[in-house]
N, C-alpha and C positions, 0 to 999 in steps of 0.2 A: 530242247533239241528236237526232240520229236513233232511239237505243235499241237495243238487241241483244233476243236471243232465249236463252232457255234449252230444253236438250230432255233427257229422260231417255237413258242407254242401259244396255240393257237387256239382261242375258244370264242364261240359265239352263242349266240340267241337265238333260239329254235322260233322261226316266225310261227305265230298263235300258239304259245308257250301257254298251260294254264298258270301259269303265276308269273306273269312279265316281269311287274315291279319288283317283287323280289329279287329276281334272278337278274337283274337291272342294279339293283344294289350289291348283290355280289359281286358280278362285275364290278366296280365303281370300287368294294373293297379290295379286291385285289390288286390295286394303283395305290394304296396308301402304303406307307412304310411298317407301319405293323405287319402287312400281309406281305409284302417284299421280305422282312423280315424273318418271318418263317418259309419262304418260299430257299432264302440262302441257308438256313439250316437244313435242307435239302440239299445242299449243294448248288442250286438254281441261280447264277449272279444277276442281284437284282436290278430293276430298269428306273429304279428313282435311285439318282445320286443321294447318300449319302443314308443308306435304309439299313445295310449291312450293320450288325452289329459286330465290333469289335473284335471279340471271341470268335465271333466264325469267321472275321476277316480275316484273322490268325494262317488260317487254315488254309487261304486260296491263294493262289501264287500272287508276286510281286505285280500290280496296274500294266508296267511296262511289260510284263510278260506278255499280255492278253494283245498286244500289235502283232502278235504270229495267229492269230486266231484266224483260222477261216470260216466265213458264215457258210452253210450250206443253207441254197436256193431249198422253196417249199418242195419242190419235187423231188428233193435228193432225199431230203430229210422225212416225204412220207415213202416211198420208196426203202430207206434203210430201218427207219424207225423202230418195226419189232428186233432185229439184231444188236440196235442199239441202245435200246432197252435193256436186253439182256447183258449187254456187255459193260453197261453202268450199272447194274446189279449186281453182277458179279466184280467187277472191279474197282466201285466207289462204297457201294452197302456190303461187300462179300454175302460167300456163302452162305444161306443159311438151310 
């Protein structure tokens, strides 16, 4: 009823990084379904079809639900980003 929100996140490679290739393989893990994987035990729905495990699939609303979803553009989403932080902290992790 309410509707969610979607936001990109966003990470790159620091040009003249001391350790490229590593940090180039990290990258690169964070696209397999193991790291999808733990990215939706966060709560985070992940971007490779079929990464989700089960058990947390559980958890997240019904696929058709997510056609109410609005993306917010990079601007909104750095713009609100500390508030929303805070408010998926407290309202997905609670209090601690």
């Amino acid at each position: 009823r309410e509707g969610s929100f979607s936001m990109a996140l966003v990470m790159g490679l620091v040009k003249g990084a001391p350790h490229e290739a590593e940090a180039k393989k990290y990258l690169d893990w964070l696209l397999t379904s193991e790291a999808q994987a733990e990215m939706a035990r966060g709560y985070f729905r992940p971007v490779i079809t079929g990464s989700m495990p089960k058990e947390i699939a559980a958890r997240f609303l019904p696929e058709g639900d997510y056609k109410r979803v609005r993306d917010l553009s990079l601007a909104d989403s750095a713009s609100a980003a500390d508030e929303l932080k805070k408010a998926w902290l407290s309202e997905v992790r609670g209090a601690r």
